[in-house]
Structures are given as structure tokens and as C-alpha cells.
MIZABA-366222 format. One line per 5 residues: number of its first residue (from 0); their letters; for each residue y, z, x of C-alpha. Coordinates in steps of 0.5 Angstrom, whole numbers, plus 500, padded with zeros to 3 digits. Example, Ala and Ser with C-alpha at 12.3 -4.5 7.8 and 13.67 -1.06 7.14 Angstrom:
0 = AS = 491 516 525 ~ 498 514 527;
//
This chain:
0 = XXXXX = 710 112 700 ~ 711 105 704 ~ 708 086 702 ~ 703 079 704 ~ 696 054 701;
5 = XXXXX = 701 050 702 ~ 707 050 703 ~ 712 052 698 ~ 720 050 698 ~ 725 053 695;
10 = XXXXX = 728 052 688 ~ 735 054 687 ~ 739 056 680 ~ 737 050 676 ~ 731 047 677;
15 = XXXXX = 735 040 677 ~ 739 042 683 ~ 734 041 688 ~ 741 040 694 ~ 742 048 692;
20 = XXXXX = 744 052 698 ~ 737 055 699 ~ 739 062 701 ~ 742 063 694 ~ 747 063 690;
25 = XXXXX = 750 070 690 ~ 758 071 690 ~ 762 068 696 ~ 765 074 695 ~ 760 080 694;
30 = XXXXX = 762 084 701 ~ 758 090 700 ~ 756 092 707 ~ 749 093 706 ~ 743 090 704;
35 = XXXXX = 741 088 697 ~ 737 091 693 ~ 732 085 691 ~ 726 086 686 ~ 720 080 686;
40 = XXXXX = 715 079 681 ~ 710 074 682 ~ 704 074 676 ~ 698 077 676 ~ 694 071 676;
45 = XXXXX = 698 067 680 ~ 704 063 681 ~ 711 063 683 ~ 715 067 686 ~ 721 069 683;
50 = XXXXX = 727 074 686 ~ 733 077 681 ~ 739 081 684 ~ 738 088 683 ~ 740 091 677;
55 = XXXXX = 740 085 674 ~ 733 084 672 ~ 734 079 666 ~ 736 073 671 ~ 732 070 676;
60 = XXXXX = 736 068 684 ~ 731 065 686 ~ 724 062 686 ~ 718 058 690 ~ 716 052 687;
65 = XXXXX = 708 051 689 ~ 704 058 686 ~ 703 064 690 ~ 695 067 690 ~ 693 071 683;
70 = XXXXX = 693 079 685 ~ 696 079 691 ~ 698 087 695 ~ 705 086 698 ~ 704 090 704;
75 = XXXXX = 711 090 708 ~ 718 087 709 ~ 721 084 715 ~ 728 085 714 ~ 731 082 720;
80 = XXXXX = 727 074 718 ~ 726 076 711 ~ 719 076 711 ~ 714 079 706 ~ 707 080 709;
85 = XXXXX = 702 079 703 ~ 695 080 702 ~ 690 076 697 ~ 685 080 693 ~ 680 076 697;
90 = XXXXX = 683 079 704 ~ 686 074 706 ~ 693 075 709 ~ 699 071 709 ~ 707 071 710;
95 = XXXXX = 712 069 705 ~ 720 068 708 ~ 724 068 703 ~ 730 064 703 ~ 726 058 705;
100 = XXXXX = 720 058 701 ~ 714 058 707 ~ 708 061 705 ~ 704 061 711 ~ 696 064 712;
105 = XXXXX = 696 069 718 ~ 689 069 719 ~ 683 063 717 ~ 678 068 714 ~ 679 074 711;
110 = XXXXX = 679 081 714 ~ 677 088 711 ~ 684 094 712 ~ 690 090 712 ~ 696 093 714;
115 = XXXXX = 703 092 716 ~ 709 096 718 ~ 714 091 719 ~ 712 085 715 ~ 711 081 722;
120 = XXXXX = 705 084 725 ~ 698 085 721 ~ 693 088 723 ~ 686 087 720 ~ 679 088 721;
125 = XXXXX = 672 084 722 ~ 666 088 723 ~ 667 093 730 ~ 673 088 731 ~ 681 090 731;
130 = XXXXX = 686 085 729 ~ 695 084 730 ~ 696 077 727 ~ 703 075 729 ~ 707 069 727;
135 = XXXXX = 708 068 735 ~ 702 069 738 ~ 698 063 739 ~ 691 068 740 ~ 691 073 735;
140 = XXXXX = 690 081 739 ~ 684 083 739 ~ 680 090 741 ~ 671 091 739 ~ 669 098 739;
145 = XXXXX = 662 101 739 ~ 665 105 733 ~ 666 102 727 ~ 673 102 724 ~ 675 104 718;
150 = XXXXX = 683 105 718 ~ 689 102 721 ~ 696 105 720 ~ 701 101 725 ~ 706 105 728;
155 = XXXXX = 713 103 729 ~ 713 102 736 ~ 708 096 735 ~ 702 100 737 ~ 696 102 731;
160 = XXXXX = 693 108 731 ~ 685 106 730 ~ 679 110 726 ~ 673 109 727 ~ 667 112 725;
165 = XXXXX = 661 112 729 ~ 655 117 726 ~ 656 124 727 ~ 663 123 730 ~ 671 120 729;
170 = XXXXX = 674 117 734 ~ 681 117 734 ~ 684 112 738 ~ 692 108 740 ~ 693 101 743;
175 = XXXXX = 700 097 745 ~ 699 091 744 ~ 697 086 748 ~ 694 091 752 ~ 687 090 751;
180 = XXXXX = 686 099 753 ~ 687 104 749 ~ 693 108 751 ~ 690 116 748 ~ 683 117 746;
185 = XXXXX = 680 123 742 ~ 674 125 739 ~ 672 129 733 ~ 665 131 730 ~ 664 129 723;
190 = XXXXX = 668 125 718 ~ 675 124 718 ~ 680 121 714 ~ 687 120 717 ~ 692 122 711;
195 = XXXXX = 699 122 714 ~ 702 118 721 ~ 708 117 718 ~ 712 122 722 ~ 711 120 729;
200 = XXXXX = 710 127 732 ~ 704 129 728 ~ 699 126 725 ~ 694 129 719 ~ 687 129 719;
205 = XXXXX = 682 131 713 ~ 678 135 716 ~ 672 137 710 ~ 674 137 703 ~ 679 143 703;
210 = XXXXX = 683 143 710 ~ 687 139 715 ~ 687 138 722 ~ 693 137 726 ~ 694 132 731;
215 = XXXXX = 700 132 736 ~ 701 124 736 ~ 704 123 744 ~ 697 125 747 ~ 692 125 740;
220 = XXXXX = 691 133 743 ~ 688 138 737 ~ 694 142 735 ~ 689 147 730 ~ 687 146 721;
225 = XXXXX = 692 147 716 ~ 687 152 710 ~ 689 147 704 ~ 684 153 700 ~ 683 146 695;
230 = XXXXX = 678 139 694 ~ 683 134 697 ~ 684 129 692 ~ 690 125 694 ~ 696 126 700;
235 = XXXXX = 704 122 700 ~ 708 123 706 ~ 715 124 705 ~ 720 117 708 ~ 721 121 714;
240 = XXXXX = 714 125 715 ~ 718 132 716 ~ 713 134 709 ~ 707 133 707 ~ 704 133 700;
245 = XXXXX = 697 134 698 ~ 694 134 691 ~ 687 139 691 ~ 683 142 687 ~ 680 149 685;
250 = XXXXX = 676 150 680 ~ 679 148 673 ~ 687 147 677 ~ 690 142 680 ~ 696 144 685;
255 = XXXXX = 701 140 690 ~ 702 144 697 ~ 708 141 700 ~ 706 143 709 ~ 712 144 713;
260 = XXXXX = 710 139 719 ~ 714 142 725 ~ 711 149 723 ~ 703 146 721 ~ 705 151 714;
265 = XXXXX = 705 150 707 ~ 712 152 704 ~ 711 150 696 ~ 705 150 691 ~ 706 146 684;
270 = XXXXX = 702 147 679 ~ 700 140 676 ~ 695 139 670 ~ 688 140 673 ~ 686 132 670;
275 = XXXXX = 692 130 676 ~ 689 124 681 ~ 694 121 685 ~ 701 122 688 ~ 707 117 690;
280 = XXXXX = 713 117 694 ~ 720 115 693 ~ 721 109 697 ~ 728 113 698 ~ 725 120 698;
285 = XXXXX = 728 123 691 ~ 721 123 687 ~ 713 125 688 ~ 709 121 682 ~ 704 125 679;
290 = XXXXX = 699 122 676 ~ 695 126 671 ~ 692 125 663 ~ 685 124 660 ~ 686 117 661;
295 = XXXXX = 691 117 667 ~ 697 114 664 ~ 702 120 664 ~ 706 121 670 ~ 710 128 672;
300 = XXXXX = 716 127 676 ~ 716 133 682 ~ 724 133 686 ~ 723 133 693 ~ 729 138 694;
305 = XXXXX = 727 142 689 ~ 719 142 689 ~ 720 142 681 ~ 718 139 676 ~ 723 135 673;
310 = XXXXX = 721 130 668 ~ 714 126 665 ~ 713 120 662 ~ 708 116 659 ~ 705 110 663;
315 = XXXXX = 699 107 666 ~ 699 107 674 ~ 698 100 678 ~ 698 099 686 ~ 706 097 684;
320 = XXXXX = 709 100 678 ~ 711 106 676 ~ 716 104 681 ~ 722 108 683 ~ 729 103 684;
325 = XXXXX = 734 104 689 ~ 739 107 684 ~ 733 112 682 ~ 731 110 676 ~ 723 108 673;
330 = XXXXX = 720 102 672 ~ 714 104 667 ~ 708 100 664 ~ 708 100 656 ~ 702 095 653;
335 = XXXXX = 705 087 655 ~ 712 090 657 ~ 716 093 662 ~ 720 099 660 ~ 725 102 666;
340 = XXXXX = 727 109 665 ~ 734 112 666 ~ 735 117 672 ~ 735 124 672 ~ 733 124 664;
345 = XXXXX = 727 119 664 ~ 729 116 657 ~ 727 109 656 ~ 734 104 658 ~ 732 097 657;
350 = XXXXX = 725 093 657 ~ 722 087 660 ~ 718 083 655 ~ 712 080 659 ~ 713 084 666;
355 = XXXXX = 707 088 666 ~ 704 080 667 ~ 707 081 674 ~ 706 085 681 ~ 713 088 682;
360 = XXXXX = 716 090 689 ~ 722 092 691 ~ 726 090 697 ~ 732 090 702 ~ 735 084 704;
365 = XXXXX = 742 080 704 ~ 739 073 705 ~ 741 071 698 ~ 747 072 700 ~ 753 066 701;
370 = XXXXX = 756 067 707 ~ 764 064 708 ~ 763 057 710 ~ 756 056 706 ~ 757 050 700;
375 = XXXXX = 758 052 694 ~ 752 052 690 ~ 751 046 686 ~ 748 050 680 ~ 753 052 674;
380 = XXXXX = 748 059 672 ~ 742 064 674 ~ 736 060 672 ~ 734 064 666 ~ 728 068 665;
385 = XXXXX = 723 066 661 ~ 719 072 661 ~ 724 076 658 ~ 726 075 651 ~ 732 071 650;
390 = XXXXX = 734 076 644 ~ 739 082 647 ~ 738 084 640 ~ 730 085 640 ~ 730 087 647;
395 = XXXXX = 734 094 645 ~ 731 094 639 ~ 725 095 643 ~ 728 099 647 ~ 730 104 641;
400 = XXXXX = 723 104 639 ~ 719 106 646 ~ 725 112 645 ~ 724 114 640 ~ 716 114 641;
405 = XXXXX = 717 118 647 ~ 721 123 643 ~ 716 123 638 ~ 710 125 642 ~ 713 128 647;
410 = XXXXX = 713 135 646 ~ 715 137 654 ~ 721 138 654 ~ 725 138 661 ~ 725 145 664;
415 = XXXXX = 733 148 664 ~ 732 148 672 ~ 731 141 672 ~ 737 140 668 ~ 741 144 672;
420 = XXXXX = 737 140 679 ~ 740 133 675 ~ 746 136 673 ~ 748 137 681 ~ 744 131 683;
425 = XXXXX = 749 127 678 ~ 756 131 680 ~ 754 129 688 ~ 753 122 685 ~ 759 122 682;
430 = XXXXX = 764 125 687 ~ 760 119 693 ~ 761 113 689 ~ 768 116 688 ~ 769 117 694;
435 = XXXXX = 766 110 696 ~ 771 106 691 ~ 778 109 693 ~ 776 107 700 ~ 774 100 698;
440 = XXXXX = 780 101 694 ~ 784 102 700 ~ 782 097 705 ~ 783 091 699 ~ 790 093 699;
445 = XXXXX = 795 087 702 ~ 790 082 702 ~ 788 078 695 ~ 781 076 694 ~ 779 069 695;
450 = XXXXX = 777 066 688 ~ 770 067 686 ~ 767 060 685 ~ 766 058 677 ~ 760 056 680;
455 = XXXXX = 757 062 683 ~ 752 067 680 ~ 756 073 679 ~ 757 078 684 ~ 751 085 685;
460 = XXXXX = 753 091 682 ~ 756 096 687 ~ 749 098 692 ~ 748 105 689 ~ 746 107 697;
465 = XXXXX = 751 104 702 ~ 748 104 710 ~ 751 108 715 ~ 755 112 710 ~ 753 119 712;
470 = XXXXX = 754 117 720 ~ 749 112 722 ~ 742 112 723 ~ 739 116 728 ~ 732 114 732;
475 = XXXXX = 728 121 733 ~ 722 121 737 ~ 720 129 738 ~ 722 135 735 ~ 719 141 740;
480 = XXXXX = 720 148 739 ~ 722 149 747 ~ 728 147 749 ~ 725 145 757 ~ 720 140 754;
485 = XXXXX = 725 137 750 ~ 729 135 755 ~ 725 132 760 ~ 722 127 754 ~ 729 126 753;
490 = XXXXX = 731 125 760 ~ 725 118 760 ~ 727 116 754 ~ 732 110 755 ~ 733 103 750;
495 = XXXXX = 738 099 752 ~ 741 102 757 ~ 743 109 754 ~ 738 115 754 ~ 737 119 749;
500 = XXXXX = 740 126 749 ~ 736 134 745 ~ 740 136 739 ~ 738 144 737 ~ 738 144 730;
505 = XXXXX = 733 150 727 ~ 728 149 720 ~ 726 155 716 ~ 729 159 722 ~ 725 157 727;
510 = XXXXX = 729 153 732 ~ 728 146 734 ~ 730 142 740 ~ 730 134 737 ~ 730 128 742;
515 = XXXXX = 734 123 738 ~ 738 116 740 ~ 744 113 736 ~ 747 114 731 ~ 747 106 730;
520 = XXXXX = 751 102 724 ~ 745 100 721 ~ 737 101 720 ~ 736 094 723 ~ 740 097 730;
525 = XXXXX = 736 104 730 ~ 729 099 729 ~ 730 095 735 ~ 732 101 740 ~ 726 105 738;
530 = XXXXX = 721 099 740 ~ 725 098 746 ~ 724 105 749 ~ 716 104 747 ~ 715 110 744;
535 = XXXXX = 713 112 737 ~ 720 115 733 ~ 722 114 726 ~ 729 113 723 ~ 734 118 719;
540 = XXXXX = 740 116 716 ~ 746 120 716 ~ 749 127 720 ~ 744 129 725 ~ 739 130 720;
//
């Protein structure tokens, strides 16, 4: 589970107030530690831009003045210059930076396979041509192929993972950018289809229309086929690729395998309706989305702790909603308008007259944030937003209403193992924001707050995830199942002057020698040393994980 002429400016609070502070006008003092959960929406058929402060999508933080391109394909946000790489429905790539506006055209022509990880590197295709489009690089990077390409997955090291096709084989290949080599080649006959990458030690292959191959990623070495005993129909990785879920088929069922990427195994099958079509991953890990339905608009909700069917809703599946909110509750389309589902229970909540116009997507950043010493913004309130009814009383009537159409059609009551699995995920949640309140409680004593301006927009809601809590975060680069191996990789493995050490952990029973840095206050510090060693790697939060 995993965004993209002219120059536009910023328009701040009220559309009067063009002297605005241009990064916002958050509350001087909101003091969450963490990043902010922004939600943009940019209408379907073009136009601006407009950002609102995580839960509060009823008032609008920020807006570009001039219209983004209509059906734009968000594709990755950088977190560190606040960059949002897009792309058009033409295949033209572009990056947005919040705060100031800037819209700028990554490349003059369209390319075919875009993708990003970082949101500042892009990578694209042209015939038999790769390309890295980058806001620093005069010349784009550029490698031909006698194959042609037909996939990109960006690694986090700053490489890119190329498939190519070429008659009767696939050709899979790694490059580093500005190297213009390859770094590790492999060839396979047949058609292959790349289908994870996502966790940094194995890469996954469809290897026919019901098995997978497995790729060990430091070297592109075959590791064996994994016998998936299904028609392939869809594939998700877990954030950390330790799972692999992939929908198949078999005569008249349809099941999800969860494979166990350290053992090549498949741990879990779930049953789901055989008319199931697609999957999508939590952006946090929590919930799988199946899709599924004679006219694909009902959606199952599949626990990742549990690998159990937790709930189901109605809606129509788009490449940006339903989406899974950072507190984990669901935005869901229903005709013109956007209905958000609670968590846990997935009942209708609230509902966005008009959002269904819109392409949605969700973001970390603190950038719209006022920092000490920043004037205080000029506007005397959040811009309204037009979109959305300006009646509270209609919006909980429609509310009411959409709940009680789900009732009524519903006929699939949660199972009682998903209330038993929502009830602990509550009580967990529960004692963690507790915790969290009493320890913010605790650091305020003996200092009062400064006054918060009359002119500012309220302060964000307490963040439902706050980073570093569970102890940090940690760069992992491998996880061997010998203990030698493990500490030789770890021995070259330095970033920043520190190297990186083995942790013995076991999955399953089976013991596990994991290669890690860290931990580090923040994800943003965890990036910059796994691209500093040069190698690929992927982040956890918390613990030693």
C-alpha cells in the first residue's frame, strides 16, 4: 500500500489576506512533536488545491491560487522539502511544494510508468528509455535497454529496480543513479510480473498464473516459487514487506494467502467472496481492503494482526478512496459525497457534501505549522469550505440517513472475533493515549502556555500516532537465518560514522539475525542514514521490531 503550467502562489486563511504567513495559520501553539496529518483535495476535473488539518475536514488551511490538471495520480510526498510529485492523466509528471505554491513540470513530454518513492526523484519511461527526473539535475539520468521496460519500483536507497520484457524472457535489472551500469542483473524466461519490492530483502515475482518466485534483492539470485494453487488476481504488501497478501482464484472461491517473506511460506488464507478484485493496504499497516461485489462496490476489511474479517462496507473503489485515515478511520464514496466511517466498527460518522468531485490524498508534514518567532497570520479565520454543506444540521441528517441505509441493507453482522479484535485494539488505544496525556500533562507543570492568538486557526487535535514513542525508529537492512552472514553484512554497513550492529530475534520459531541502525528520534533521521549506507533498507517504528 504506498502523489505528482504556471506558477502557482499561495493563498492564506482569507482570500483578502494575500500578506498571509504563507506556511499557514496553525496555532503558535500546537506542540505536538510529530508531524501533521494533512488531507488535500484537488477536484477531479482540475482546479486548486486545498489542504485542511487532519480531523478537521470542514475547514480549509491552505489553497493554491491558479488550477492544478484535471485527473491528477498523486505518486509520493517528500516530507523533508514538503514536495508532492504528481502526475497528469496525460503522463506528464509535475511537483507541487506546499507551503509556497510552486507547481513546476518534471519533464517537457510525457513519460509512460511513473513512479516515485520520495517524492523528489521520478522515474519514467520513453520507448526502450529509463528516466530519474530530479529538481537538481540539469540532464535527467538516463539508461536504454535492448529490452523494453514495463515496470519501475524506486528503491529507497535511491536506485530503481527496472523490468523489462524482451520476447520469450524478463530481464530484471538494478541501477544507482548517476551510474549509467547496471549494478545486478538476472534473466528469467517467460513473462514476469514484479509484484512486491516493498521489503528490501526479497523481491516478488508472478512466476505463471498461480506461483510466485522469490528474488533475493542484494544480488537478484533466485531463491525457489512459492505454490500459490490460485489465478492471481491482485497482490498488497504489508508498509514493512515482512507480509505478502495476494488475492486468487480457484474455480468458484476466492481466498487472500498472507506468504511469510522471511520463510517463502504462506502462513494465512481468508476466504473472501469469489467476485473479490482488488486489495489495498493501510498506509499504517492496520487494515487490508478487499474489494468485492457484483458491480465491485462493497469493500471487506481484513485485520492484519488477525487475518480476520473484521467488517464491510458499501462504496465504489477509486485509485484514492476508500482511504484509511491516520487515526484508522475510512473515508468511503456514496453517490456526490463522501461519507467517513468510524474505526473499528465502520459505521457512518460525518459526511463531505461534494467530496467525491475531489482526488484525495493524505499526507505527513508540519510545514503549515507557525514556528516561534513567525508573524501572526493576518486572517481572523480557517477559509470556509464551499464544498461542503454549510448546515451542520444537514450534514448529520445525511449522516443519519447513510447509517441507517447501512443498516437496513446490511445483513452481515461483525463476527463476534472482530468485536473481540476491536475491543482490544480500543482498550490498547485507550491506555496509550492516556499514557501519552498524563506525560504531556506532566512536562506543562510550572511553565503556563503562551496565549494563543485570536487570530489563529484552532490548534490540531492530539496526533492519534506520535513518532518515536515505541523507541524510535530503526533502518534494517537484512534479516539472515545465519548468524556469520549477518555480521559480516553488518560489519560494511556504516552511515554517519556509526555501523550498523545484528539483532537476534526468531518468526514463527525460526531464529533470525536482523542487520539494523538506529534507533533515531524520527523517520526523517532513519531515511537520511539508510541512503547514506547505500544499500536498500526499510524503516520500523518502535522496540527493535
Amino acid at each position: 500500500m504506498q502523489v505528482r503550467t504556471p506558477l502557482l502562489a499561495l493563498l492564506l486563511a482569507l482570500a483578502a489576506c494575500s500578506g498571509a504567513d504563507d506556511r499557514g495559520a496553525t496555532s503558535a501553539t500546537a506542540a505536538s512533536p510529530g508531524p501533521d496529518a494533512i488531507i488535500l483535495r484537488v477536484p477531479a476535473a482540475g482546479g486548486a488545491a486545498r489542504a485542511y488539518l487532519y480531523p478537521r475536514l470542514d475547514s480549509v488551511i491552505w489553497r493554491t491560487r491558479a488550477a492544478l490538471p484535471a485527473h491528477i495520480q498523486p505518486l509520493a510526498f517528500n516530507i523533508d522539502a514538503g514536495t508532492l510529485a504528481l502526475a497528469d492523466s496525460a503522463g506528464v509528471a509535475w511537483r507541487l511544494t506546499l507551503g509556497s505554491g510552486q507547481l513546476e513540470r518534471a519533464f517537457p513530454r510525457p513519460l509512460g510508468e511513473l513512479a516515485s518513492l520520495d517524492g523528489t526523484g521520478i522515474f519514467g519511461t520513453h520507448e526502450d528509455s529509463v528516466y530519474r527526473l530530479t529538481a537538481s539535475d540539469a540532464t535527467p539520468w538516463q539508461v536504454r535497454s535492448d529490452a523494453m521496460p514495463s515496470q519501475l519500483q524506486p528503491l529507497r536507497d535511491g536506485g530503481v529496480l527496472i523490468v523489462a520484457q524482451r520476447i520469450g524472457e524478463t530481464r530484471l535489472s538494478r541501477y544507482r543513479p548517476p551510474a549509467a551500469a547496471a549494478v545486478d542483473t538476472a534473466v528469467f524466461t517467460g513473462t514476469e510480473r514484479l509484484i512486491s519490492a516493498a521489503g528490501g530483502d526479497r523481491y516478488y515475482l508472478s512466476d505463471g498464473p498461480d506461483r510466485l518466485r522469490s528474488v533475493r534483492a542484494r544480488d537478484l539470485e533466485p531463491l525457489g516459487t512459492i505454490a500459490i494453487g490460485d489465478s492471481i488476481v491482485a497482490t498488497a504488501s504489508s508498509p514493512s514487506g515482512d507480509r505478502v497478501y495476494v488475492l486468487g482464484l480457484d474455480d468458484d472461491e476466492a481466498r487472500v494467502q498472507v506468504i511469510n517473506k522471511y520463510t517463502d511460506e504462506v502462513i494465512a488464507k481468508i476466504e473472501v467472496p469469489a467476485n473479490a478484485s482488488a486489495l489495498r493496504m493501510d498506509p499504517l499497516g492496520r487494515y487490508l481492503l478487499v474489494r468485492h461485489g457484483p458491480s465491485a462496490d462493497s469493500v471487506l476489511v481484513v485485520g492484519i494482526a488477525t487475518d480476520e474479517i473484521l467488517g464491510r462496507f458499501a462504496s465504489p473503489w477509486r485509485g484514492d478512496l476508500p482511504m484509511v485515515f491516520p487515526d484508522g478511520r475510512l473515508a468511503t464514496l456514496r453517490g456526490n459525497d463522501v461519507v467517513v466511517l468510524s474505526a473499528g466498527e465502520f459505521r457512518p460518522q460525518d459526511v463531505i457534501a461534494g467530496g467525491a468531485a475531489d482526488i484525495w490524498t493524505a499526507v505527513q508534514w508540519n510545514g503549515f505549522r507557525r514556528r516561534a518567532g513567525d508573524p501572526p497570520p493576518r486572517a481572523t479565520a480557517a477559509l470556509a469550505d464551499t464544498t461542503r454543506s454549510a448546515r451542520p444540521a444537514d450534514s448529520l441528517a445525511r449522516a443519519a440517513r447513510v447509517s441507517a441505509e447501512s443498516a437496513s441493507r446490511r445483513g452481515d453482522t461483525l463476527t463476534s472475533r472482530r468485536d473481540t479484535a476491536t475491543r482490544r485494539v480500543s482498550r490498547a488505544d485507550s491506555v496509550r493515549r492516556a499514557a501519552l496525556a498524563a506525560r504531556a500533562d506532566s512536562q506543562g507543570k510550572g511553565s503556563r502556555p503562551a496565549p494563543e492568538p485570536a487570530t489563529a486557526v484552532p490548534a490540531p487535535a492530539a496526533a492519534p500516532q506520535t513518532p518515536g514513542e515505541r523507541g524510535g525508529y530503526l533502518v534494517q537492512f537484512a534479516a539472515l537465518k545465519a548468524e556469520q552472514p549477518a555480521r559480516q553484512l553488518a560489519n560494511a554497513i556504516r552511515a554517519n560514522g556509526e555501523r550498523a550492529r545484528v539483532v537476534a530475534t526468531s518468526t514463527n520459531g525460526i531464529p533470525l539475525y536482523r542487520v539494523i541502525l538506529g534507533p533515531f528520534r524520527s523517520r526523517a533521521d532513519a531515511e537520511r542514514a539508510g541512503q547514506a549506507a547505500g544499500r536498500d533498507y526499510w524503516v520500523f517504528e518502535g522496540g527493535t521490531n
